[in-house]
N, C-alpha and C positions, 0 to 999 in steps of 0.2 A: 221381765221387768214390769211391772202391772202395780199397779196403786189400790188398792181398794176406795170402795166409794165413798160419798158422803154421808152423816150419819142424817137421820130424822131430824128436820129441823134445821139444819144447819147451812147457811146461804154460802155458796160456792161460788167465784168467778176466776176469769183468767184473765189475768194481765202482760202484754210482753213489753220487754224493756229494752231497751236498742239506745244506741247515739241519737235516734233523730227524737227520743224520749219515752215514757211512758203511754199509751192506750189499754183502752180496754177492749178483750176480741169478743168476750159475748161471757156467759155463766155457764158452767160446763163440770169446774174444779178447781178448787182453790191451788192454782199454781202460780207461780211466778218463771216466767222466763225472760233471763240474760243474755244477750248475744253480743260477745264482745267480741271485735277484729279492730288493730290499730289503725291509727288515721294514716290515709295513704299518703306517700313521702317522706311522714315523720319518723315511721321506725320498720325494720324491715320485717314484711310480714312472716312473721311464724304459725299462724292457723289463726283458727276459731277456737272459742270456748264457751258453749250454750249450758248453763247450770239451771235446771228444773229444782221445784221445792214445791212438793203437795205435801197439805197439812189434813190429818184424818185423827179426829180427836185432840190426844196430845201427845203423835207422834210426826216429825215432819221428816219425807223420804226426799233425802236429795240423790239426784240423778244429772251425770253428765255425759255431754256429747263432744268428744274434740275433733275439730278436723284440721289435717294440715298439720299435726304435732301429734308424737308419739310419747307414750310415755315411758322411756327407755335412757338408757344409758344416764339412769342416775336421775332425770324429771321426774317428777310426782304432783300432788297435789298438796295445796295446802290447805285449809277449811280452819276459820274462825269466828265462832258464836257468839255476836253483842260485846268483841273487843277479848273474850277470854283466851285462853289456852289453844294454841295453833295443835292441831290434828292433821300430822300426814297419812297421806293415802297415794301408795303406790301402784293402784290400778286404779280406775273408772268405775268398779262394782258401784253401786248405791248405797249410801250412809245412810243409815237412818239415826236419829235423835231422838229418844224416849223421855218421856217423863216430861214434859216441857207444860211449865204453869200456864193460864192464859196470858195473854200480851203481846207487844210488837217484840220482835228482834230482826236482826240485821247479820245478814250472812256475808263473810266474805270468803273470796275463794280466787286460789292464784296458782298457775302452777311456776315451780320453778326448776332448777339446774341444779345439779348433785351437790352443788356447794352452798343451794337453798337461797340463790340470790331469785329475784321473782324475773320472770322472762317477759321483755317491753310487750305489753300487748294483751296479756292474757293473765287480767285479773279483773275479777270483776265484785259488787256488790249487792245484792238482792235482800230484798226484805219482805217478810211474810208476817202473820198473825196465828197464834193459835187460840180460836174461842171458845168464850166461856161457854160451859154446856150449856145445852138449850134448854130451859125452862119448859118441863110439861105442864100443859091446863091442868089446874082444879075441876074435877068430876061439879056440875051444879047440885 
């Protein structure tokens, strides 16, 4: 599962996103990480769901991590792009998104039960950029 790099030009950082908010860990790859686990007491815990999103040109590779929940007996994933058309995914392999103009968008991503109700805990939303190419210097 490997990402390729960044292109020429193109400024990179990582951000991870938790309940206690967003930070910045340092410049490294434009990724964003989710780490979603319910609040303790309020619903019973069924795992983690950490959703990764590196943007390289204008393809963005999402990649998950579950822990604590399997994706079996009918669970999957759900994945939707800036409100459009929900996309199941019955294993964890990496999606990727091709073709994607520049601009912000907003991922969400939930997994749920065979009967596609979302499971308390484990949905989460991340949002990324794909930029505009980078402008080469004029030769003087």
């Amino acid at each position: 599962m490997g990402a390729t790099g960044p292109g020429k030009g193109e400024r990179l950082e990582v951000v991870r996103r938790s309940r206690g908010g967003a930070r910045r860990v340092g410049p490294l790859l434009l990724t964003l990480l989710a780490l979603l686990s319910p609040l303790g007491g309020c619903a019973p815990r069924w795992g983690d769901l950490e959703v990764t999103v590196s943007v390289a040109g204008d393809e963005a590779l999402v990649t998950f991590v579950r822990t604590g929940v399997r994706l079996s007996g009918g669970r999957h994933l759900h994945l939707s792009l800036n409100g459009g058309p929900e996309i199941m995914l019955y294993s964890d392999r990496p999606y990727r998104f091709r073709r994607l103009p520049p601009g912000d968008y907003t991922l969400r991503v939930w997994i749920t039960d065979v009967n596609h109700r979302t499971i308390p805990g484990l949905e989460t939303v991340v949002t990324f950029t794909v930029p505009k190419e980078p402008r080469v210097p004029r030769a003087p």
